[in-house]
Biopython code that builds the backbone (N, CA, C, O; Angstrom):
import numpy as np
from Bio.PDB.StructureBuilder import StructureBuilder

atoms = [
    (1, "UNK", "N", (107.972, 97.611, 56.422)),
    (1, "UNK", "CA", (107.323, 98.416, 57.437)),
    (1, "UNK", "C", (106.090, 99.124, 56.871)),
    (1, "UNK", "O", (105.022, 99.076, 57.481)),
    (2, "UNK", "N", (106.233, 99.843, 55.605)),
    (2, "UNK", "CA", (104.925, 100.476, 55.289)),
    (2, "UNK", "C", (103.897, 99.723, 54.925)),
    (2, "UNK", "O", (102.730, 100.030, 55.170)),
    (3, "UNK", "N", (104.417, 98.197, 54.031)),
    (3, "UNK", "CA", (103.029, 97.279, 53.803)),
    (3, "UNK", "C", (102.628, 96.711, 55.297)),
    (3, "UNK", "O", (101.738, 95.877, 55.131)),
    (4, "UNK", "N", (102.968, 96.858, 56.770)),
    (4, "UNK", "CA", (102.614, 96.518, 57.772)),
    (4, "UNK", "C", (101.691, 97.287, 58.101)),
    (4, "UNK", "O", (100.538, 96.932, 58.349)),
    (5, "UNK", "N", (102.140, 98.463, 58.133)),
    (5, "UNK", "CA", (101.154, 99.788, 58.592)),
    (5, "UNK", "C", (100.055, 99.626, 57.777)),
    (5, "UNK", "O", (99.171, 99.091, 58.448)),
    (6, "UNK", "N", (99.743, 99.804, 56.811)),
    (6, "UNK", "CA", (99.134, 99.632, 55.099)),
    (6, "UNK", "C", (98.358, 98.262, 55.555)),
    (6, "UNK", "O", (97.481, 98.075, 54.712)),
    (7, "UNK", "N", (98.336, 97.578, 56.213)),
    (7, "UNK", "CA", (97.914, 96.042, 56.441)),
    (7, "UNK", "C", (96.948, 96.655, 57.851)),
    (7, "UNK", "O", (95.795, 96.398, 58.197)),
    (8, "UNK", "N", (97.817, 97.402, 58.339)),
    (8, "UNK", "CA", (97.090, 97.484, 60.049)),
    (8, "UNK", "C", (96.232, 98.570, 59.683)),
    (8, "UNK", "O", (95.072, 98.415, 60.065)),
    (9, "UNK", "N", (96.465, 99.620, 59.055)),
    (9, "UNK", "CA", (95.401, 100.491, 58.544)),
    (9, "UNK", "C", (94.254, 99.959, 57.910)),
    (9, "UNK", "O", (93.169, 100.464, 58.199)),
    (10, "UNK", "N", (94.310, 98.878, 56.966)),
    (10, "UNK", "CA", (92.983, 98.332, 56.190)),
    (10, "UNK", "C", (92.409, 97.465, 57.441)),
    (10, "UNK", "O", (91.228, 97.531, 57.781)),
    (11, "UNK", "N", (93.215, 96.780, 57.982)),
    (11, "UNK", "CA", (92.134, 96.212, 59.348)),
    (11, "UNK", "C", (91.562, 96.616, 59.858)),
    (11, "UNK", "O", (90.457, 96.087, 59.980)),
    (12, "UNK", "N", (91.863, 97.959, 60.614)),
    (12, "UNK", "CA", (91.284, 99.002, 61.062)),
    (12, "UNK", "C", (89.602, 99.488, 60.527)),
    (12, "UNK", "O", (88.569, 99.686, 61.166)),
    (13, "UNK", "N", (89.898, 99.549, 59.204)),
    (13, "UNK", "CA", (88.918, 100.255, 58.642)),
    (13, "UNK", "C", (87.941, 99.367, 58.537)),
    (13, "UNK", "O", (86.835, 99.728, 58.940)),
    (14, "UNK", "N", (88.100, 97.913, 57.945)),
    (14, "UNK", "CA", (87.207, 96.611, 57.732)),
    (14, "UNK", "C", (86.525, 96.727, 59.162)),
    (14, "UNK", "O", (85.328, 96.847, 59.427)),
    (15, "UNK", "N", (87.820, 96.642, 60.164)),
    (15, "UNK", "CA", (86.784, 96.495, 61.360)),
    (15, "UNK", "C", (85.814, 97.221, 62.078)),
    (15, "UNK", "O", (85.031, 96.806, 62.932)),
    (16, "UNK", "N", (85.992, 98.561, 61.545)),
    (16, "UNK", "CA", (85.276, 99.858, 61.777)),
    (16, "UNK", "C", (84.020, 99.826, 60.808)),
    (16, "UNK", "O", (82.881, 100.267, 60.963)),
    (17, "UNK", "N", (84.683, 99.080, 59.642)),
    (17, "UNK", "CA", (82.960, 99.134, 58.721)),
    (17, "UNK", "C", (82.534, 97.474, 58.865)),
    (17, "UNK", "O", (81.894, 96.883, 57.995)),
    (18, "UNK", "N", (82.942, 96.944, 59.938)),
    (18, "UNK", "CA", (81.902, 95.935, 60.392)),
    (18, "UNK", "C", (81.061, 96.124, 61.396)),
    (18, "UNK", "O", (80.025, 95.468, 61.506)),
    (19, "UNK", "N", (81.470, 97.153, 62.328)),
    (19, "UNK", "CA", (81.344, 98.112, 63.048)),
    (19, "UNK", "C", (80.131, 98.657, 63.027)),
    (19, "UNK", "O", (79.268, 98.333, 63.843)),
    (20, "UNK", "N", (79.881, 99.830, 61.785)),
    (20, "UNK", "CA", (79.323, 100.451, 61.474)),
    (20, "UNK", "C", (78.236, 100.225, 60.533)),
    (20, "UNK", "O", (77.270, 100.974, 60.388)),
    (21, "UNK", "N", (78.491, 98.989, 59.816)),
    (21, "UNK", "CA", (77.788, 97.580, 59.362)),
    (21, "UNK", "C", (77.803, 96.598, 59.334)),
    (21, "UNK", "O", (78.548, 95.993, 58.564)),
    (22, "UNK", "N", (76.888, 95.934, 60.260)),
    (22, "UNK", "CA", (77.110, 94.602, 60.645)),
    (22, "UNK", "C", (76.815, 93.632, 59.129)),
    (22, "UNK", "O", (75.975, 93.722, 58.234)),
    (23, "UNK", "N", (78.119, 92.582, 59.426)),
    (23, "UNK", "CA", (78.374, 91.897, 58.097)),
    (23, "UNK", "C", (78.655, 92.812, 56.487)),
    (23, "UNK", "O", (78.238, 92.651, 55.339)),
    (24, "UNK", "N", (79.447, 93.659, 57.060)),
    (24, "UNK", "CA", (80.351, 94.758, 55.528)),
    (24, "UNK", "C", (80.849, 93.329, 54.950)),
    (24, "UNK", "O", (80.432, 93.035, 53.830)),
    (25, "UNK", "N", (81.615, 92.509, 55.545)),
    (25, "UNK", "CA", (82.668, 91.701, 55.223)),
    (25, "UNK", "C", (82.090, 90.779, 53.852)),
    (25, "UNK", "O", (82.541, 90.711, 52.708)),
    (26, "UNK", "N", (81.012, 90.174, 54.429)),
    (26, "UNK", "CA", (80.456, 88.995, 54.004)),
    (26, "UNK", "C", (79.451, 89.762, 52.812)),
    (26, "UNK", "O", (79.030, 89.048, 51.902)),
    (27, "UNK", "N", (79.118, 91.073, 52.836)),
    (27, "UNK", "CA", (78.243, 91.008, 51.894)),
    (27, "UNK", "C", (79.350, 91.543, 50.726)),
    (27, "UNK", "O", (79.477, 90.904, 49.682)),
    (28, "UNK", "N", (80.013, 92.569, 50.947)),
    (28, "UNK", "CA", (81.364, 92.966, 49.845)),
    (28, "UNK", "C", (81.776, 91.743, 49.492)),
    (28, "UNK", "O", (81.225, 91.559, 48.406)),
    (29, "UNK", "N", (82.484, 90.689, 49.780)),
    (29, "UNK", "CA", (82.409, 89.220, 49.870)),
    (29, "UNK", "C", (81.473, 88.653, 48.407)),
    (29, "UNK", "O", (81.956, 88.471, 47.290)),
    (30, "UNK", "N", (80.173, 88.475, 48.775)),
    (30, "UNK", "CA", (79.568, 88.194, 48.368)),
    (30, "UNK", "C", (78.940, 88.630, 46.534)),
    (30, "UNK", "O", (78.435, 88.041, 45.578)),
    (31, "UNK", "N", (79.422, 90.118, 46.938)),
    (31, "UNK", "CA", (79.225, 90.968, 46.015)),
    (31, "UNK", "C", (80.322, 91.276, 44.826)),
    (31, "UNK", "O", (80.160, 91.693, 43.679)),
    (32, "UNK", "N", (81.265, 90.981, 45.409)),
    (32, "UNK", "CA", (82.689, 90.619, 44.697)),
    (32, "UNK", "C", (82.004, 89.176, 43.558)),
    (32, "UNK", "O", (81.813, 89.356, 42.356)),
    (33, "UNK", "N", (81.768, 88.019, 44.168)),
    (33, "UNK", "CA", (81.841, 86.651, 43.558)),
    (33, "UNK", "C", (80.667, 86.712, 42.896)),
    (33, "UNK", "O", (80.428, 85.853, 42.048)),
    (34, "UNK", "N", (79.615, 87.876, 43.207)),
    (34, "UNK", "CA", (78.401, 87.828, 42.175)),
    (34, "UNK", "C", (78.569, 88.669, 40.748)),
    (34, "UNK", "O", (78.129, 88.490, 39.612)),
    (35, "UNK", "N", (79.482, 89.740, 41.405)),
    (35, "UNK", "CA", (79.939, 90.478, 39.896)),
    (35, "UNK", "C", (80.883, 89.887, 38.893)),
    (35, "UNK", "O", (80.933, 90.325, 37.743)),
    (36, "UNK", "N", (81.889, 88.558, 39.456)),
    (36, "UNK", "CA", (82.684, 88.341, 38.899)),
    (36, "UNK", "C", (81.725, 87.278, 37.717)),
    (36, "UNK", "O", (81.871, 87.327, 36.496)),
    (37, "UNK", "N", (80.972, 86.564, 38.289)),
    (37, "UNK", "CA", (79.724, 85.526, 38.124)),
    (37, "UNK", "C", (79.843, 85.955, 36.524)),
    (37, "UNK", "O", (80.343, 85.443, 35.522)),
    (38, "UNK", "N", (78.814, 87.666, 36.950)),
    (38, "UNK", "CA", (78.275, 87.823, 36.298)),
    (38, "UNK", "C", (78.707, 88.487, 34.710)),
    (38, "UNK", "O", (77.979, 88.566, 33.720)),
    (39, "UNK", "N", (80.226, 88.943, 34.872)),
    (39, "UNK", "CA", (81.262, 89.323, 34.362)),
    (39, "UNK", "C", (81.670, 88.095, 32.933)),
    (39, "UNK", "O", (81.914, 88.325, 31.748)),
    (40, "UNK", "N", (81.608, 86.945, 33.614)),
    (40, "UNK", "CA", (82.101, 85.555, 32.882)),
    (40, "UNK", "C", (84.054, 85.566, 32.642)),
    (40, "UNK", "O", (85.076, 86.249, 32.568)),
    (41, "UNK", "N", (83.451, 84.216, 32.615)),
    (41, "UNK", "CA", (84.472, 83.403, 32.678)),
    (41, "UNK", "C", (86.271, 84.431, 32.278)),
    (41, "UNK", "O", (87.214, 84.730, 33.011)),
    (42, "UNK", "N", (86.047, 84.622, 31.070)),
    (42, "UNK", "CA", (87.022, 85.373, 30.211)),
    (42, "UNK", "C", (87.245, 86.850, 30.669)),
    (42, "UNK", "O", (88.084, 87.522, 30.070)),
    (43, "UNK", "N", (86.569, 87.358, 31.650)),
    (43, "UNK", "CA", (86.504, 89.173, 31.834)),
    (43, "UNK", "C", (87.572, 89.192, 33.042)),
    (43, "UNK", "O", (88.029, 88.366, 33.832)),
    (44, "UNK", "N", (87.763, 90.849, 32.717)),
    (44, "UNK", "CA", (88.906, 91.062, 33.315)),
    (44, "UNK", "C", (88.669, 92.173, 33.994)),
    (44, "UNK", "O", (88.549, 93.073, 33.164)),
    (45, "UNK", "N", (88.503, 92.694, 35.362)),
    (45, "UNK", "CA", (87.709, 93.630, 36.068)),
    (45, "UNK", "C", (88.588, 94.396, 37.040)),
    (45, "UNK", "O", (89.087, 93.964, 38.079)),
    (46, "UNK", "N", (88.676, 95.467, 36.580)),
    (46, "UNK", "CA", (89.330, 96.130, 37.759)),
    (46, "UNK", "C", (88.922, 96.329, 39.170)),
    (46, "UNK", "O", (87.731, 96.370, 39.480)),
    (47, "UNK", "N", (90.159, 96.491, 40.285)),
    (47, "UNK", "CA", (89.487, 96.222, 41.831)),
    (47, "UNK", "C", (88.679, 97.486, 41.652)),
    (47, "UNK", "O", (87.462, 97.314, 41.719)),
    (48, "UNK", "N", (89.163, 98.907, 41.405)),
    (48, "UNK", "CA", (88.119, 99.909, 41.343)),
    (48, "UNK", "C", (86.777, 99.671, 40.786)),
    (48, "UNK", "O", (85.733, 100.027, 41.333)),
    (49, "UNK", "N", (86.850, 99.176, 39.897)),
    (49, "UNK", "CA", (84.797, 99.132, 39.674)),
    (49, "UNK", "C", (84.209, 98.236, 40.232)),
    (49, "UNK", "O", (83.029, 98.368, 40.557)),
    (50, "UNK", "N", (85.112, 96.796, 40.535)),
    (50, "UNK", "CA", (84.587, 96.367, 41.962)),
    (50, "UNK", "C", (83.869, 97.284, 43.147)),
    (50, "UNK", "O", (82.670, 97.272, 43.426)),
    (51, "UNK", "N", (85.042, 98.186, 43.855)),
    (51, "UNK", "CA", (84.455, 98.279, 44.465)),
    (51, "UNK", "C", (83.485, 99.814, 44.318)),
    (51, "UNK", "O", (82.708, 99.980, 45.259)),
    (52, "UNK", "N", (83.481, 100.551, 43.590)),
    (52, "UNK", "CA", (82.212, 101.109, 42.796)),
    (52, "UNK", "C", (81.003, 100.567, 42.845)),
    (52, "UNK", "O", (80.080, 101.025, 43.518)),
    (53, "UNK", "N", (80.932, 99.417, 42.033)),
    (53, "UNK", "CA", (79.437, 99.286, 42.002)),
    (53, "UNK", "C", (79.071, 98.168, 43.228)),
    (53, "UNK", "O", (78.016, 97.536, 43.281)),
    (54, "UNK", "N", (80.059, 98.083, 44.087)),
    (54, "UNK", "CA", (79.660, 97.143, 45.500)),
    (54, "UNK", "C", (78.688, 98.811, 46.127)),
    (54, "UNK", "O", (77.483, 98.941, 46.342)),
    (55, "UNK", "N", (79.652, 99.692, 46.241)),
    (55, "UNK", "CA", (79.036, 101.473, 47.116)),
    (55, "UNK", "C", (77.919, 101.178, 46.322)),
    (55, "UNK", "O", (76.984, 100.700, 46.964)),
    (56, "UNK", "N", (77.667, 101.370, 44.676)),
    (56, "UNK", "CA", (76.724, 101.691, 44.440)),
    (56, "UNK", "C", (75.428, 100.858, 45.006)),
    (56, "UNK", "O", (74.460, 101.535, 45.352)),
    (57, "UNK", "N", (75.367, 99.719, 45.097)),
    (57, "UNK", "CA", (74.894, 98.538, 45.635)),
    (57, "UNK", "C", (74.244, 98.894, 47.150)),
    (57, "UNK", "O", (73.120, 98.552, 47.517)),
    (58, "UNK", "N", (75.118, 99.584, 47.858)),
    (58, "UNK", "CA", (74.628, 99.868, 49.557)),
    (58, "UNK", "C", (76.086, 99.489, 49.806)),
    (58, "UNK", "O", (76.371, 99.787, 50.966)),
    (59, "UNK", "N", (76.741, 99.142, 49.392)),
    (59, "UNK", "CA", (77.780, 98.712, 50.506)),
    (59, "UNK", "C", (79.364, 99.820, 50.670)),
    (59, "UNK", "O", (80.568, 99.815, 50.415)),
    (60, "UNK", "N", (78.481, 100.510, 51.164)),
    (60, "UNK", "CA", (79.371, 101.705, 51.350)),
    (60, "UNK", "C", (80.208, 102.161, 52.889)),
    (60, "UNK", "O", (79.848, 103.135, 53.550)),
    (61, "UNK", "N", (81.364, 101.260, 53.283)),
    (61, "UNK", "CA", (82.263, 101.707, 54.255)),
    (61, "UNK", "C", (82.712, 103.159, 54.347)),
    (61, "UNK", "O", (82.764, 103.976, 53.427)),
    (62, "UNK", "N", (83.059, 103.346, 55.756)),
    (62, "UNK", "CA", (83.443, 105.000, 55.803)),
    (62, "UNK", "C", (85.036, 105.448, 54.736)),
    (62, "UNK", "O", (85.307, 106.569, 54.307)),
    (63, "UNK", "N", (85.799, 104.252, 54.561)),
    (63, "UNK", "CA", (86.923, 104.054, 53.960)),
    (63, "UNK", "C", (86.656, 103.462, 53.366)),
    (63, "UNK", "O", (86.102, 102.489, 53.879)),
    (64, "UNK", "N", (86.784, 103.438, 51.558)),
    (64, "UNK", "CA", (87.301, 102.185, 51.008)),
    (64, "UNK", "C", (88.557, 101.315, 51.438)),
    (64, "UNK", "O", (88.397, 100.154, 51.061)),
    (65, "UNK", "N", (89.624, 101.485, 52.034)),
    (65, "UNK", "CA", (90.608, 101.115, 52.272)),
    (65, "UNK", "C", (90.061, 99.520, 53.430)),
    (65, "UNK", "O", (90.772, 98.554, 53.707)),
    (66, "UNK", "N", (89.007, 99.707, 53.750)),
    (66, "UNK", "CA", (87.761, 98.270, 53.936)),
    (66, "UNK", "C", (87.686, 96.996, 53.432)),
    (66, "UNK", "O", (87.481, 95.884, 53.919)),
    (67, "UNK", "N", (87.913, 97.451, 52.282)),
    (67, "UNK", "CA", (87.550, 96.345, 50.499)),
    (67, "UNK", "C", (88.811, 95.755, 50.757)),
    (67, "UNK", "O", (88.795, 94.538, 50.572)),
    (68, "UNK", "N", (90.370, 96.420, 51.284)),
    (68, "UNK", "CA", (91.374, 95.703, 51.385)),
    (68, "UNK", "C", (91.346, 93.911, 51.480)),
    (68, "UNK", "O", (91.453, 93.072, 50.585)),
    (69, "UNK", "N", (91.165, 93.774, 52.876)),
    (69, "UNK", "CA", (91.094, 92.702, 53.446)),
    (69, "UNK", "C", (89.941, 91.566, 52.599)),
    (69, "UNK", "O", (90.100, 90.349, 52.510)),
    (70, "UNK", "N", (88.791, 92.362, 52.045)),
    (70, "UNK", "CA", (87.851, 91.933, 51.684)),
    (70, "UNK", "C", (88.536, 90.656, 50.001)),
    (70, "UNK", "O", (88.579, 89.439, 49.822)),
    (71, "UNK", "N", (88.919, 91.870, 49.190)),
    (71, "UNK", "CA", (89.697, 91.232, 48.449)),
    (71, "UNK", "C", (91.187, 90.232, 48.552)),
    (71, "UNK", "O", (91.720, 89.671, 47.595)),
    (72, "UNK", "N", (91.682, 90.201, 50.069)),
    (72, "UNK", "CA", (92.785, 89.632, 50.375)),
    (72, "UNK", "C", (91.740, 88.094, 50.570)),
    (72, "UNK", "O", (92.028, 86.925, 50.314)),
    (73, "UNK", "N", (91.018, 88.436, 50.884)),
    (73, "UNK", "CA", (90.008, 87.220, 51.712)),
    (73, "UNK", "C", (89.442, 86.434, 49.594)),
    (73, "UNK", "O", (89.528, 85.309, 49.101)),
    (74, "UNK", "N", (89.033, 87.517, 49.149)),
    (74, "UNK", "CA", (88.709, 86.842, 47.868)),
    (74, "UNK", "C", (89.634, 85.942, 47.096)),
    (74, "UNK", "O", (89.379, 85.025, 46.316)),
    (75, "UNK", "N", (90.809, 86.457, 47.528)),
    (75, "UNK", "CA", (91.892, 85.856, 46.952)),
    (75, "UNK", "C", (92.381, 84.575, 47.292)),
    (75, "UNK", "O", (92.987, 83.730, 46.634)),
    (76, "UNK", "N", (91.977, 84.614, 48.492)),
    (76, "UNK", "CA", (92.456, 83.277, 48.742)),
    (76, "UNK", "C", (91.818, 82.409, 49.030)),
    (76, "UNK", "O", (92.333, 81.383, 49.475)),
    (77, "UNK", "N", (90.206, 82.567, 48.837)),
    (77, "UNK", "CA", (89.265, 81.654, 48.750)),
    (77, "UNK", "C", (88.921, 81.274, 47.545)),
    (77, "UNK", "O", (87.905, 80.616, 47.318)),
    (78, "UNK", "N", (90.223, 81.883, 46.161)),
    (78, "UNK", "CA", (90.131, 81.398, 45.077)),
    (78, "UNK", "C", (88.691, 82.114, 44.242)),
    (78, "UNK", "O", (88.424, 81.652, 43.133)),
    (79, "UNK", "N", (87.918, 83.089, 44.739)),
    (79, "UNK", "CA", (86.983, 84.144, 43.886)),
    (79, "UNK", "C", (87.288, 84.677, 42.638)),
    (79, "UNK", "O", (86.614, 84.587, 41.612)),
    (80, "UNK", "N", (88.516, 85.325, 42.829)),
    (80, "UNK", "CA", (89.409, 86.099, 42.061)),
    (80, "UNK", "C", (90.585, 86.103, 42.079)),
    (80, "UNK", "O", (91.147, 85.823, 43.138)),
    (81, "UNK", "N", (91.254, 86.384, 41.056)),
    (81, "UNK", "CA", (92.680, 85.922, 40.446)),
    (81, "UNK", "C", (93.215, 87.086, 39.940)),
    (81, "UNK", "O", (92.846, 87.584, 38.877)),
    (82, "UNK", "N", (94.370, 87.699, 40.907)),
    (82, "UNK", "CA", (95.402, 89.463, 39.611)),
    (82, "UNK", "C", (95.581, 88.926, 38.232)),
    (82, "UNK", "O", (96.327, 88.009, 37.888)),
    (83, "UNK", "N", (95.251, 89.221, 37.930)),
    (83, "UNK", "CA", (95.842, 89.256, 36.784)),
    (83, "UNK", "C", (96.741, 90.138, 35.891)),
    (83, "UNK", "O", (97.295, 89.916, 34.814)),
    (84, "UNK", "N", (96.704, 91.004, 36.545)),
    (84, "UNK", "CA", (97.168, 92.612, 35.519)),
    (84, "UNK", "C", (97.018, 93.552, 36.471)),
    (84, "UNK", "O", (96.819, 93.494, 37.685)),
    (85, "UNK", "N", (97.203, 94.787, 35.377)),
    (85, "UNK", "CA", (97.087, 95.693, 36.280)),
    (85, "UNK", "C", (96.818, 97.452, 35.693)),
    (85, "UNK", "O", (97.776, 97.965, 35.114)),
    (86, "UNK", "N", (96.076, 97.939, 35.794)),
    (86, "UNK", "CA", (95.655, 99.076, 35.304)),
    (86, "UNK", "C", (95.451, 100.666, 35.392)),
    (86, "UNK", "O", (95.024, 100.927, 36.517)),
    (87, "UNK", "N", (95.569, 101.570, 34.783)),
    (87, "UNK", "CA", (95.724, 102.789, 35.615)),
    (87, "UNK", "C", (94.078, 103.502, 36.379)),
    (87, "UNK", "O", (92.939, 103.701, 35.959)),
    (88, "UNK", "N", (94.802, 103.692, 37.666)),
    (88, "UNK", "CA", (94.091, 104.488, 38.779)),
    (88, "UNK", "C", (93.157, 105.397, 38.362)),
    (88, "UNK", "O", (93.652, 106.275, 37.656)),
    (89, "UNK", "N", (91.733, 105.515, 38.589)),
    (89, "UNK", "CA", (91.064, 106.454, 38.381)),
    (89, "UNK", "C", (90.715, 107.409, 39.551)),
    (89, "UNK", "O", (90.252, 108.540, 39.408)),
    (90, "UNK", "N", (91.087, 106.617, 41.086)),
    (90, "UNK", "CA", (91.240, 107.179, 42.153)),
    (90, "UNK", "C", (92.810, 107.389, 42.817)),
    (90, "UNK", "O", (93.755, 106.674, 42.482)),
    (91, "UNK", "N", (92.918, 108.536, 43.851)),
    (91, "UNK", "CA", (94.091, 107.971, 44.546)),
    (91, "UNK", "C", (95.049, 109.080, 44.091)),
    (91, "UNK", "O", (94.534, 109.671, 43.142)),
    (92, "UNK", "N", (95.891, 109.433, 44.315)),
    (92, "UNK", "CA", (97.033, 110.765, 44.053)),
    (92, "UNK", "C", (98.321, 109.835, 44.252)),
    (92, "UNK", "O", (98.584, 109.115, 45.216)),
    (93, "UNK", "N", (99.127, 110.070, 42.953)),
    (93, "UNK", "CA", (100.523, 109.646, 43.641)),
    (93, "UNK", "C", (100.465, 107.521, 43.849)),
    (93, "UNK", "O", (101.326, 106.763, 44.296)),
    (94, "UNK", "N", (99.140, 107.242, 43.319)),
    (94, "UNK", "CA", (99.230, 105.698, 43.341)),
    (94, "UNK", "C", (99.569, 104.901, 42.006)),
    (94, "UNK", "O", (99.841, 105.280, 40.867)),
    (95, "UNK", "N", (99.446, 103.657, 42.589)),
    (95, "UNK", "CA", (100.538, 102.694, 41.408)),
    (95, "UNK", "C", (99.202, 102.256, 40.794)),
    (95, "UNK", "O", (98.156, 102.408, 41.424)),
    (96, "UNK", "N", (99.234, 101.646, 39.412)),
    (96, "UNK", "CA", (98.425, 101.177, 38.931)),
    (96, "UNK", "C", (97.367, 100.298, 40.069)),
    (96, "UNK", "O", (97.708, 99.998, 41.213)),
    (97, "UNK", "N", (96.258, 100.037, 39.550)),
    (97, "UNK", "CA", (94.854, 99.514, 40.149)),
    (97, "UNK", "C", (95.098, 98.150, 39.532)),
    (97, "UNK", "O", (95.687, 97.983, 38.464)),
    (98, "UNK", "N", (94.592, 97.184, 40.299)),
    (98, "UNK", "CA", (94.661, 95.447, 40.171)),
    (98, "UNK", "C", (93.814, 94.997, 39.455)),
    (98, "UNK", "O", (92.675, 95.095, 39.913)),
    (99, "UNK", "N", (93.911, 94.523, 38.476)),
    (99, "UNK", "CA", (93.011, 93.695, 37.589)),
    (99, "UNK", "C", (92.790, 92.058, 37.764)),
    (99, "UNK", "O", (93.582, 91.115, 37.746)),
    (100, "UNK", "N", (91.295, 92.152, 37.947)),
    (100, "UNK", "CA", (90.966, 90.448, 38.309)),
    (100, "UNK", "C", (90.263, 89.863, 37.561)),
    (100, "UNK", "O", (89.254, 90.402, 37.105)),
    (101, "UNK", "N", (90.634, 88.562, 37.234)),
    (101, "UNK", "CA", (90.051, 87.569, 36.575)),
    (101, "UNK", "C", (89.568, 86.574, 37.347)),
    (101, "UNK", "O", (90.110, 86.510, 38.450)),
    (102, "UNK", "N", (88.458, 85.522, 37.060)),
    (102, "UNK", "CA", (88.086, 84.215, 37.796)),
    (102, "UNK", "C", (88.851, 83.509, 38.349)),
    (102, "UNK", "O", (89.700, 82.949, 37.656)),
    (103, "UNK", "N", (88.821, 83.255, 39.961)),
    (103, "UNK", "CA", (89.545, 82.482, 40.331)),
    (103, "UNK", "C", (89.488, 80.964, 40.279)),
    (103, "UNK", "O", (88.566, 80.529, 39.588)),
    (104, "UNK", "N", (90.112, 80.248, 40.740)),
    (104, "UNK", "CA", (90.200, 78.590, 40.944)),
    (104, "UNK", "C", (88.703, 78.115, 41.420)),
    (104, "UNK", "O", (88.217, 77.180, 40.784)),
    (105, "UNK", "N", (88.035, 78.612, 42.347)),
    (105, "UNK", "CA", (86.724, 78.847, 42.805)),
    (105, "UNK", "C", (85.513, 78.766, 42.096)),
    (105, "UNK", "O", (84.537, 78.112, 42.463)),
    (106, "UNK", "N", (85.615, 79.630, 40.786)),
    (106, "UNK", "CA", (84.435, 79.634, 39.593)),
    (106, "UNK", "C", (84.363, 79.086, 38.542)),
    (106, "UNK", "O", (83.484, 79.026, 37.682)),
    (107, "UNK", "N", (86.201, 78.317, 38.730)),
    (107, "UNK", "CA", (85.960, 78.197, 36.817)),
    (107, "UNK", "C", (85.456, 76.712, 37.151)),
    (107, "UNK", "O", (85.091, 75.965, 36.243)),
]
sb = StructureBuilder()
sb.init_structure("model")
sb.init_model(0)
sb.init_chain("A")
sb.init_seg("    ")
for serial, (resi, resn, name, xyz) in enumerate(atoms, 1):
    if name == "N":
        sb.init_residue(resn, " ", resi, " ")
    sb.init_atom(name, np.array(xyz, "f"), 0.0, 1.0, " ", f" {name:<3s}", serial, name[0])
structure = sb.get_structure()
């Protein structure tokens, strides 16, 4: 029940910051598979500085909770790969932060 809510909440927000920027999706998207690019082959990147230097970039949703879907979508277009997992620099009370490596997609 809570990863449902947690699922319907990040939709929400993606769709509110497509909303509020037309094509959030596709350029976070985009910006994901250029940092990973640029990262190489062997690096291992946490979702937080992902999505850090995507904001820093312009691509700044009213929620991060946005990037959700964004990275569900990376994932399975083979962009990026969990690999691990690391401690939170954001967030109160959260579980470690997701660590990604190159997916099926780049190598």
């Amino acid at each position: 029940m809570a990863r449902k809510l947690g699922a319907e909440a990040a939709q929400r927000a993606e769709d509110k910051a497509n909303s509020d920027m037309p094509g959030f999706s596709e350029r976070a998207l985009e910006h994901i598979q250029k940092e990973m690019l640029a990262a190489g082959r062997d690096a291992r990147v946490r979702g937080e500085d992902l999505v850090n230097s995507a904001k820093f970039a312009g691509i700044r949703p009213a929620e991060d909770r946005a990037f959700g879907p964004v990275f569900q979508k990376a994932i399975r277009e083979g962009l990026i790969e969990p690999v691990g997992f690391a401690p939170r620099t954001k967030g109160h009370g959260t579980s470690g932060g997701r660590v990604y490596g190159w997916g099926r997609a780049l190598a």
